[in-house]
Backbone and ligand atoms as CSV (ligand in chain L), in Angstrom:
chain,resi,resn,atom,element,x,y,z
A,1,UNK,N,N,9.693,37.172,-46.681
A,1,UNK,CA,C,10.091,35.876,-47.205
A,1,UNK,C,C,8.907,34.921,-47.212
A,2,UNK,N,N,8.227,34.577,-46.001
A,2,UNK,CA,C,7.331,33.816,-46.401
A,2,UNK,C,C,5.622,34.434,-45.082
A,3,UNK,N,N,5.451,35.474,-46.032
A,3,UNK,CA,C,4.394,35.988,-45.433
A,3,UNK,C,C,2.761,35.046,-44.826
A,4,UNK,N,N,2.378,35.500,-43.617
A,4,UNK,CA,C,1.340,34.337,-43.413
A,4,UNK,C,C,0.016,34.571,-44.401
A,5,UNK,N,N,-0.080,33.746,-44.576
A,5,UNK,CA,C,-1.641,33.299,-44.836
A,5,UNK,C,C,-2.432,34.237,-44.505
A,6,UNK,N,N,-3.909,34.709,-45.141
A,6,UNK,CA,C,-4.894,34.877,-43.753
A,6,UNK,C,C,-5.475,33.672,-43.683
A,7,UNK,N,N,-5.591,32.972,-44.309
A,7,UNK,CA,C,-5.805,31.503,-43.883
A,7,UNK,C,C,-5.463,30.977,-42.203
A,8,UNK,N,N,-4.634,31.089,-42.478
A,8,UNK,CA,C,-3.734,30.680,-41.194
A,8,UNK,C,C,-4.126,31.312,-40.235
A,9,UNK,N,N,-3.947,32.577,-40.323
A,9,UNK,CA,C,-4.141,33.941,-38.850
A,9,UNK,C,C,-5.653,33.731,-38.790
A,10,UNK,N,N,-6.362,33.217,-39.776
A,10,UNK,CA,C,-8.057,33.071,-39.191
A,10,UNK,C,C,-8.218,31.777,-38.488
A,11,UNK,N,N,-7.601,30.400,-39.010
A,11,UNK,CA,C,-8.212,29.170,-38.207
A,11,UNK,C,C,-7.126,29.014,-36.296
A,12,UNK,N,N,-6.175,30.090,-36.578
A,12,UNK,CA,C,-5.138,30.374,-35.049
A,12,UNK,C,C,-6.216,31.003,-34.308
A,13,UNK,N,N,-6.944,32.493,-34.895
A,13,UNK,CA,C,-7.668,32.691,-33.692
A,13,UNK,C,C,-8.957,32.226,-33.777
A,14,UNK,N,N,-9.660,31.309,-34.358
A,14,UNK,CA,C,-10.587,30.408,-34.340
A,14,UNK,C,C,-10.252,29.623,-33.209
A,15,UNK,N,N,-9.312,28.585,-33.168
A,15,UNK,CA,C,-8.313,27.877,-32.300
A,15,UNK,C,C,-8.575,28.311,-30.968
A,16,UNK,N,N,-7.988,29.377,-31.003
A,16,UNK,CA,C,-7.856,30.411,-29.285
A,16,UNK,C,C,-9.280,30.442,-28.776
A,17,UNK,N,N,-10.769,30.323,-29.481
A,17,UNK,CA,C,-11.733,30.606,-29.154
A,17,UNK,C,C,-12.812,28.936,-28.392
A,18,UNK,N,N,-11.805,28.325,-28.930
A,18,UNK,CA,C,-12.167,26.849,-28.394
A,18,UNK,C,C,-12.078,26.785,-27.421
A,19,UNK,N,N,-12.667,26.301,-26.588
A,19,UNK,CA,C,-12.760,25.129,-25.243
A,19,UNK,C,C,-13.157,23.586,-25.770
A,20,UNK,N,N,-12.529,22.748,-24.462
A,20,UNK,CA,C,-12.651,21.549,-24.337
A,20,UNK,C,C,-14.172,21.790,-24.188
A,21,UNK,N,N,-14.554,20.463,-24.499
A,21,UNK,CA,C,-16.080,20.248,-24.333
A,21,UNK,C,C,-16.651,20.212,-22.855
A,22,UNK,N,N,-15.979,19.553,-22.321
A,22,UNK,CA,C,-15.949,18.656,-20.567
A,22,UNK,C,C,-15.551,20.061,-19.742
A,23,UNK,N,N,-14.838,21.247,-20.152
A,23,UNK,CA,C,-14.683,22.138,-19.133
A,23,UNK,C,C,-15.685,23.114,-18.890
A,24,UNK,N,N,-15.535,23.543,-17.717
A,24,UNK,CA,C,-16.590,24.699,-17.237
A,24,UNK,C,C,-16.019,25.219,-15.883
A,25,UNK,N,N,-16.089,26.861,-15.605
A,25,UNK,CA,C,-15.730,27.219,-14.706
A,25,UNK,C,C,-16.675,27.145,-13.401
A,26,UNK,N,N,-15.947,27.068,-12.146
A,26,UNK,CA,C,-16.800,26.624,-11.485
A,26,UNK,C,C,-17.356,27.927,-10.702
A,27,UNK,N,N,-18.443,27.620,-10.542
A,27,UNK,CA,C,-19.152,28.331,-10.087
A,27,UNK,C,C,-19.073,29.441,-8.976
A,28,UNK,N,N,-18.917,30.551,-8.971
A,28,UNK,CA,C,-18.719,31.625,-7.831
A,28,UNK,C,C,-19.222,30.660,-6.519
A,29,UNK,N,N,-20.363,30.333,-6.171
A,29,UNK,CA,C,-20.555,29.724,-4.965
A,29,UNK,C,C,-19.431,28.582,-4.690
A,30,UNK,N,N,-19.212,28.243,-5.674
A,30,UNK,CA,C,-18.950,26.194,-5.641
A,30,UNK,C,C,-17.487,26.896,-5.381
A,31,UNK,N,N,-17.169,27.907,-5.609
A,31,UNK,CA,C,-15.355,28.404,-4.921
A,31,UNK,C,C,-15.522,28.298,-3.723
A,32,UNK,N,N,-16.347,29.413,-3.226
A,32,UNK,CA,C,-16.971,30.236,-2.058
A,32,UNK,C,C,-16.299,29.145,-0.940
A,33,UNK,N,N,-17.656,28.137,-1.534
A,33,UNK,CA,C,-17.755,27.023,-0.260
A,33,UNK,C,C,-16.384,26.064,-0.284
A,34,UNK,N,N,-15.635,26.216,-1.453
A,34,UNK,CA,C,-14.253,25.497,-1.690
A,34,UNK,C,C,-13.126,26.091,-0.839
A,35,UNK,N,N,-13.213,27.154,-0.662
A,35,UNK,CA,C,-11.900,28.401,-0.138
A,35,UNK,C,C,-12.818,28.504,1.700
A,36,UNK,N,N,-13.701,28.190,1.602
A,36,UNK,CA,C,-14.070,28.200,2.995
A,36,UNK,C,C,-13.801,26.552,3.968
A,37,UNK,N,N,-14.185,25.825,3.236
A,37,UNK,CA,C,-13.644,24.570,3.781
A,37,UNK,C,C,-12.177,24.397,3.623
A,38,UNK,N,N,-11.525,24.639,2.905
A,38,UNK,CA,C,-9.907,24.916,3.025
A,38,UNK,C,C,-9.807,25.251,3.977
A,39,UNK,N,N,-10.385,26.552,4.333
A,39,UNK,CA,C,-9.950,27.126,5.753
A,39,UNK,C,C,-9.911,26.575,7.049
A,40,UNK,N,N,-11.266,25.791,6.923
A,40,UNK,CA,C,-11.350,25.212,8.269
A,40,UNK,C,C,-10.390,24.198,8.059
A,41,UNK,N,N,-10.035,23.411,7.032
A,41,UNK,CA,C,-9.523,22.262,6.794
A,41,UNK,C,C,-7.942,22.399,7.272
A,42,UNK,N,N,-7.648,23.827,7.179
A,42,UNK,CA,C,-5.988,24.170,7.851
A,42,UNK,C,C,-6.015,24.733,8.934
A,43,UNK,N,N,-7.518,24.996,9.204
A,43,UNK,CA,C,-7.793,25.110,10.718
A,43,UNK,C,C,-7.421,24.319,11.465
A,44,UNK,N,N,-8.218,23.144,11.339
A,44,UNK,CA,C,-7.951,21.466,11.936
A,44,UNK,C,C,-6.836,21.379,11.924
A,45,UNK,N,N,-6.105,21.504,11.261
A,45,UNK,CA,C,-4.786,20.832,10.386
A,45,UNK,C,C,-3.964,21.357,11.391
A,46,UNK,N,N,-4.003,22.442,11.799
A,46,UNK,CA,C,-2.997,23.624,12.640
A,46,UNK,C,C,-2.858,22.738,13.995
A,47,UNK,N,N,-4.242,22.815,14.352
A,47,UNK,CA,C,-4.621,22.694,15.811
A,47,UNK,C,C,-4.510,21.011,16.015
A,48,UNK,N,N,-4.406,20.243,14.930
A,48,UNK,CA,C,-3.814,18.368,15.229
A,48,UNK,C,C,-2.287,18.380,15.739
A,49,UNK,N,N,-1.793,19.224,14.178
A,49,UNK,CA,C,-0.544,19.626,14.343
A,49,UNK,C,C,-0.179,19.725,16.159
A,50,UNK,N,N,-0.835,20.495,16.159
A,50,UNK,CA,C,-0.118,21.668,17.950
A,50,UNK,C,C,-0.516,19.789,18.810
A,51,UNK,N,N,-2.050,19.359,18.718
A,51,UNK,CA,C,-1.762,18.260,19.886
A,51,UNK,C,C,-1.296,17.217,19.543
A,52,UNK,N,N,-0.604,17.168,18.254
A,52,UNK,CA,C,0.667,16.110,17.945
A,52,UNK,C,C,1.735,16.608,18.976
A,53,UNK,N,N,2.236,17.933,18.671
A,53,UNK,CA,C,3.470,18.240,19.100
A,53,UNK,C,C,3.139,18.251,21.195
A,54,UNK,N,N,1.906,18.625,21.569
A,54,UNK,CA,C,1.993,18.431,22.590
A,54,UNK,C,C,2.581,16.960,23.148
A,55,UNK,N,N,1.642,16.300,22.046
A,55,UNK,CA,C,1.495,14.879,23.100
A,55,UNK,C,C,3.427,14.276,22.833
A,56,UNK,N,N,3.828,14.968,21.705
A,56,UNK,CA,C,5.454,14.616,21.859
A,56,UNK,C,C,6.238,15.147,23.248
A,57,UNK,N,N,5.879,16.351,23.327
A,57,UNK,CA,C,6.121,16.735,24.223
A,57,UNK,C,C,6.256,15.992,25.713
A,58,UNK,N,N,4.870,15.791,26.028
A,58,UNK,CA,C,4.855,14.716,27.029
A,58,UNK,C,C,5.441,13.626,26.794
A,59,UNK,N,N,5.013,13.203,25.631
A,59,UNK,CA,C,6.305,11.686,25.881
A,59,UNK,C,C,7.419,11.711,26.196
A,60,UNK,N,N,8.537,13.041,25.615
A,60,UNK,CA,C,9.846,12.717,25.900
A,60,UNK,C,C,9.834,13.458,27.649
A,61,UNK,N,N,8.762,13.966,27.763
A,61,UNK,CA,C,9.140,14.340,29.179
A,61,UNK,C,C,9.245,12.640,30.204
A,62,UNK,N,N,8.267,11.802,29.691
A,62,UNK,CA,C,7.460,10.890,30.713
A,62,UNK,C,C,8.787,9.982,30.491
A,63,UNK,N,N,8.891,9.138,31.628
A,63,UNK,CA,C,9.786,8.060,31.852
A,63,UNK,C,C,9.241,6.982,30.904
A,64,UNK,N,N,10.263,5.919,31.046
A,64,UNK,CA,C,9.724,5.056,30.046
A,64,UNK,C,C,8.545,3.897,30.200
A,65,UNK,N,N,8.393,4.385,31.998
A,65,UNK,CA,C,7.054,3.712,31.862
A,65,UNK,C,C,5.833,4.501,31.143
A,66,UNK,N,N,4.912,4.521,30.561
A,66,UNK,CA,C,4.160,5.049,29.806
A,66,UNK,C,C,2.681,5.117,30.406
A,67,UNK,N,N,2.386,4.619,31.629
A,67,UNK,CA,C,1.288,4.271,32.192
A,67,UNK,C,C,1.100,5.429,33.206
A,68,UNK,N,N,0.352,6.670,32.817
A,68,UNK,CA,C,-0.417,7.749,33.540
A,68,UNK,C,C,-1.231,7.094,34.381
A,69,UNK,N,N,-1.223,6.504,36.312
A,69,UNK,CA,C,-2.093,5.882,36.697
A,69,UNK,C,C,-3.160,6.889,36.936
A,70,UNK,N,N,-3.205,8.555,36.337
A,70,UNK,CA,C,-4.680,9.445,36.217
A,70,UNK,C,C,-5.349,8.766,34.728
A,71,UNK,N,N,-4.717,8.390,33.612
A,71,UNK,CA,C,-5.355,8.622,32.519
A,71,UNK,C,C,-4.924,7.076,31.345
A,72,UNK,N,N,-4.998,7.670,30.138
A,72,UNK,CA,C,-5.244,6.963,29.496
A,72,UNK,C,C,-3.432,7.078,28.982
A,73,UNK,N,N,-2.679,5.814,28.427
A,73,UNK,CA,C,-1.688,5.588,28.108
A,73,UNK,C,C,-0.846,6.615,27.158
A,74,UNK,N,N,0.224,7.749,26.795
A,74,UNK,CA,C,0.683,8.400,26.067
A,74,UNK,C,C,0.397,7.416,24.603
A,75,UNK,N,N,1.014,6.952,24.641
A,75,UNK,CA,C,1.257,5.842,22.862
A,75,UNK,C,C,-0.161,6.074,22.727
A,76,UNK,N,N,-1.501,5.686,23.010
A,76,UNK,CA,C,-2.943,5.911,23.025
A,76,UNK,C,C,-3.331,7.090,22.183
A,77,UNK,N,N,-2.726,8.266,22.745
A,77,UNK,CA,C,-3.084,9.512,22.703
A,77,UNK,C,C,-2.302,10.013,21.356
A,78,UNK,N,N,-1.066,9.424,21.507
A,78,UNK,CA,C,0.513,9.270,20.309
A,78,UNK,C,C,-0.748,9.036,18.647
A,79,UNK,N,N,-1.356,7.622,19.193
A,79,UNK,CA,C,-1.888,7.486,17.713
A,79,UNK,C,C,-3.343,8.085,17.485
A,80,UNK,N,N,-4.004,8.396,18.581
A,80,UNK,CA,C,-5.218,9.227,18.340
A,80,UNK,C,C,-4.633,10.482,17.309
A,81,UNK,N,N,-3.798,11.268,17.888
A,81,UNK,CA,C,-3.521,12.892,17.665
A,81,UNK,C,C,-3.452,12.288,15.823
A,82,UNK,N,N,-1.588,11.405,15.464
A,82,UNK,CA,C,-1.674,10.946,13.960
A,82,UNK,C,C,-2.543,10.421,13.723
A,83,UNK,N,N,-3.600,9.914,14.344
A,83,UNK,CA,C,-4.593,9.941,13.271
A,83,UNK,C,C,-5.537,10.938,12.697
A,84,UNK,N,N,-6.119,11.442,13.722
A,84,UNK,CA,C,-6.635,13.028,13.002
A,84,UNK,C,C,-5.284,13.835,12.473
A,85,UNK,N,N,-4.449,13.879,12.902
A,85,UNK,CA,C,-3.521,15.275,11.726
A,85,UNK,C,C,-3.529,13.902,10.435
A,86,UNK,N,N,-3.361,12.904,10.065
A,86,UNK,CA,C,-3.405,12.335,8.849
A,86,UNK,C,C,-4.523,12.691,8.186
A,87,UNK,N,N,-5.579,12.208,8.943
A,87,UNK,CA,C,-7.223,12.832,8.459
A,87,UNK,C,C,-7.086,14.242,8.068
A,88,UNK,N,N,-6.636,15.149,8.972
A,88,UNK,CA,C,-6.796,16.732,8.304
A,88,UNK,C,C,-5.927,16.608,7.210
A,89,UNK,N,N,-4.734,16.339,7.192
A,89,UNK,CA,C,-4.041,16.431,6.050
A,89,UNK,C,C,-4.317,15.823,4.597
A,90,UNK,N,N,-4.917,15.396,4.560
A,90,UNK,CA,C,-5.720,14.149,3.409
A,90,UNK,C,C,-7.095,15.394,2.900
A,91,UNK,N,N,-7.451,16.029,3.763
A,91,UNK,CA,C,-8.599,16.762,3.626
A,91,UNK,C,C,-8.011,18.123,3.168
A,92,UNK,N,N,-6.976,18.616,3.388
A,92,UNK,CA,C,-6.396,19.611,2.966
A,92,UNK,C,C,-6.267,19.379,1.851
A,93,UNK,N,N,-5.108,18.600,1.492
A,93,UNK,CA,C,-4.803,18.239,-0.106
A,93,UNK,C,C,-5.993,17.846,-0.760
A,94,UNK,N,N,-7.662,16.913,-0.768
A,94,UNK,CA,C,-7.905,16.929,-1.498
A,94,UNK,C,C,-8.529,18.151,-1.716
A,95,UNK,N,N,-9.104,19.017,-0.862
A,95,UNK,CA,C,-9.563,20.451,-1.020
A,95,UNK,C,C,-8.477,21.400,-1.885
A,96,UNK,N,N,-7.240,21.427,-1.742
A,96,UNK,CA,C,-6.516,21.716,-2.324
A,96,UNK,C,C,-6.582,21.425,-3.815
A,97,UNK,N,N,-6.870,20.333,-3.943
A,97,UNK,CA,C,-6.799,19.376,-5.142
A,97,UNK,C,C,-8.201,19.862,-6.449
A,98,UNK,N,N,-9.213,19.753,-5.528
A,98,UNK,CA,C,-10.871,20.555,-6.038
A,98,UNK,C,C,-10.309,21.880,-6.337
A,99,UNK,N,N,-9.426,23.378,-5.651
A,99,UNK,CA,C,-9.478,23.962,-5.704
A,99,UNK,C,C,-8.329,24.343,-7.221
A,100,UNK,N,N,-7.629,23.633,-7.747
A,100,UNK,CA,C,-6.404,23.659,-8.676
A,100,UNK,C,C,-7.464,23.159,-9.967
A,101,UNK,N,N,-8.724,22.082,-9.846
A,101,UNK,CA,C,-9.522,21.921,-10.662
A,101,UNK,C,C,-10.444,22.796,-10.447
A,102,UNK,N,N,-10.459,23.811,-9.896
A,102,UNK,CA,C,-11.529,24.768,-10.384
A,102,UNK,C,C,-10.815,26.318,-11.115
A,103,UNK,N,N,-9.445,26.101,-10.707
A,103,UNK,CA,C,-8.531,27.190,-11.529
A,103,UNK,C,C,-8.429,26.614,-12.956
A,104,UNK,N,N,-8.427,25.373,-13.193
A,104,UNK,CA,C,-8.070,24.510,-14.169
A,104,UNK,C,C,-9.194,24.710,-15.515
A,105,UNK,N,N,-10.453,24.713,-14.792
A,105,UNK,CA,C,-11.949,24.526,-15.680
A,105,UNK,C,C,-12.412,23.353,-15.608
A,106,UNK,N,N,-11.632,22.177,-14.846
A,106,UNK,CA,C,-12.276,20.812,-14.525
A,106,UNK,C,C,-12.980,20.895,-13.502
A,107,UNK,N,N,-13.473,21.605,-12.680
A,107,UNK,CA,C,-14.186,21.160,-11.486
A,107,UNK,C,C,-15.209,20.879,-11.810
A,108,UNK,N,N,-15.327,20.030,-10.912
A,108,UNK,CA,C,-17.336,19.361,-11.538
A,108,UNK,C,C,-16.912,18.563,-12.503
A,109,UNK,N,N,-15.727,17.978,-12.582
A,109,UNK,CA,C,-16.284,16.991,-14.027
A,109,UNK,C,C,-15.938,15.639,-13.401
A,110,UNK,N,N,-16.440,14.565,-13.539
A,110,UNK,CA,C,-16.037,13.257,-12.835
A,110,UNK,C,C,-14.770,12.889,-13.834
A,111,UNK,N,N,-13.915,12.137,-13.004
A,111,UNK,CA,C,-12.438,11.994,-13.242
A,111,UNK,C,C,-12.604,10.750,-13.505
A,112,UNK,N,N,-13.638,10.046,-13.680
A,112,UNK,CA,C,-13.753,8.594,-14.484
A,112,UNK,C,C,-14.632,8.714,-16.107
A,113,UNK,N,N,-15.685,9.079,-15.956
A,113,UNK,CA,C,-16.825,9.357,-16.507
A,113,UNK,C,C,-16.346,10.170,-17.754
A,114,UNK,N,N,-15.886,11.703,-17.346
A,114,UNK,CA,C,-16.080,12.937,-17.935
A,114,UNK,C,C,-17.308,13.595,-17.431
A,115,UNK,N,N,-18.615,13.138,-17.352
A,115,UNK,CA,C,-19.641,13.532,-17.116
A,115,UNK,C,C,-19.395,14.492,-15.963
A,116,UNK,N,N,-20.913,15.334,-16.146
A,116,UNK,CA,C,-20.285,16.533,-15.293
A,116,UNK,C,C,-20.925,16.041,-13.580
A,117,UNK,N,N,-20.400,16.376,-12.407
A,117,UNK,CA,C,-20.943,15.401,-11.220
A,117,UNK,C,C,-22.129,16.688,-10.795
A,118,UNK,N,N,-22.933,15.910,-10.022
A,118,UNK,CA,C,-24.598,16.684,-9.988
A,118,UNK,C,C,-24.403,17.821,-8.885
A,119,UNK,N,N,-24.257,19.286,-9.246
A,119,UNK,CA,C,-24.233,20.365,-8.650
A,119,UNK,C,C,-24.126,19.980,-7.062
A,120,UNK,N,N,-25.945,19.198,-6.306
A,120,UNK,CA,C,-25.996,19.272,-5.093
A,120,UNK,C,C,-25.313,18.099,-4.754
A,121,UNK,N,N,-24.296,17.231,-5.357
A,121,UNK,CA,C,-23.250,16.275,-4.667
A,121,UNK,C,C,-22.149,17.473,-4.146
A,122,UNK,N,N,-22.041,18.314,-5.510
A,122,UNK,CA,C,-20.111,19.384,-5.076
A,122,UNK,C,C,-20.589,19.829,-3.970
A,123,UNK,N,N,-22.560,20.194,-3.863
A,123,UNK,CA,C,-22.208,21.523,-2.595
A,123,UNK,C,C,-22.008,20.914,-0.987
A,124,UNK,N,N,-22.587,19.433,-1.198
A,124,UNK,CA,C,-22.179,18.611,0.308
A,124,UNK,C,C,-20.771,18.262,0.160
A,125,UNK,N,N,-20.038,17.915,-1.194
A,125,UNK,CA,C,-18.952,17.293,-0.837
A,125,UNK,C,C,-17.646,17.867,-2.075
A,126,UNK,N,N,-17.523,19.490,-1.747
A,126,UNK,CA,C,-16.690,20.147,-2.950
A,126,UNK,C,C,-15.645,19.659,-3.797
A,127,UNK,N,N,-15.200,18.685,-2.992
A,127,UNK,CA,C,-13.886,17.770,-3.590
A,127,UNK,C,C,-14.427,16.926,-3.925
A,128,UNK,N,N,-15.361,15.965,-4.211
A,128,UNK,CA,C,-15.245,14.880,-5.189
A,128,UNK,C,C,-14.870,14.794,-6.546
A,129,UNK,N,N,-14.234,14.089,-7.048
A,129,UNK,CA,C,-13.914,13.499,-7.941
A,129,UNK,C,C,-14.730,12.993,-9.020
A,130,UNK,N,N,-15.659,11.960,-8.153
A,130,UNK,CA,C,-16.376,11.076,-9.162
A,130,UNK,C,C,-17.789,11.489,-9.649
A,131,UNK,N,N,-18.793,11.497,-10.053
A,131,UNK,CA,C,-20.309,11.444,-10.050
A,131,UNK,C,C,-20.712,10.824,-9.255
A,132,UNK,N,N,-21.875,10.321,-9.220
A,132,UNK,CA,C,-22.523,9.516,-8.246
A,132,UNK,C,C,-22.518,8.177,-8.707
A,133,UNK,N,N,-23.047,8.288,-10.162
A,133,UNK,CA,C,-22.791,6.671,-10.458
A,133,UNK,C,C,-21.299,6.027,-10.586
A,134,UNK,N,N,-20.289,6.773,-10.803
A,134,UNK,CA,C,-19.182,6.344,-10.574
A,134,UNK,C,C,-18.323,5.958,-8.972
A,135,UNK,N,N,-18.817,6.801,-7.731
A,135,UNK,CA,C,-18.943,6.538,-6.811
A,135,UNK,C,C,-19.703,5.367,-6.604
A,136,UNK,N,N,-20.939,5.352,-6.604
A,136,UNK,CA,C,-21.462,3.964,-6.396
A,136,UNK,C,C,-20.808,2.766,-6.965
A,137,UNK,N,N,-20.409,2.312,-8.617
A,137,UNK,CA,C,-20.040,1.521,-8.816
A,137,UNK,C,C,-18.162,1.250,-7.610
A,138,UNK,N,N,-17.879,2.434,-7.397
A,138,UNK,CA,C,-17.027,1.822,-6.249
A,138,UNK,C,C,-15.441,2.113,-7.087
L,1,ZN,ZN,ZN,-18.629,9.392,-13.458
């Protein structure tokens, strides 16, 4: 009834042969060091976790006075622990986040700019986002 083109079947797989301009896969190393800081990053993450749950622990054991006359106050220790498991967790997801843009073909590209961000920024800091001049301007 209405047979294609080769017109058509040539500019479709023309089409398929495109990439975005701005993408590029990232680099075997630039994973490497991506899937390795993950690791440690749920390393941390594990082990905040555990002295969150300790220091719960102790609290509901401790009376409601809160004052260890050996040490330093539970509540003290309460917001030390959430604050590093917040910190690991923030570091997970954005590692997480670098690692979904490097399945993607965006890694390395600044998320303001487009421009691509300068190799030896990803290898100190795999998750960024920005370039440098976009970082700097803030
Ligand atoms: Zn930029």
């Amino acid at each position: 009834m209405s047979p294609r083109t080769p017109r058509t079947s040539r500019s479709a797989s023309r089409r398929t042969g495109l990439r975005p301009a701005v993408a590029q896969a990232a680099p075997p190393e630039a994973r490497a060091a991506l899937a390795l800081r993950l690791q440690d990053a749920r390393v941390a993450l594990d082990r905040a976790e555990r002295t969150l749950a300790q220091v719960r622990r102790l609290q509901s054991g401790a009376d409601d006075d809160e004052h260890d006359p050996d040490g330093v106050p539970l509540s003290f220790e309460w917001s030390k622990a959430m604050a590093v498991r917040d910190q690991a967790r923030a570091q997970v997801a954005s590692l997480e986040d670098a690692a979904a843009r490097a399945d993607a073909g965006t890694f390395g590209v600044c998320s303001r700019c487009g421009r691509l961000i300068d190799p030896r920024r990803l290898a100190a800091r795999p998750d960024a986002t920005l370039c440098i001049d976009c970082a700097r301007r803030g």
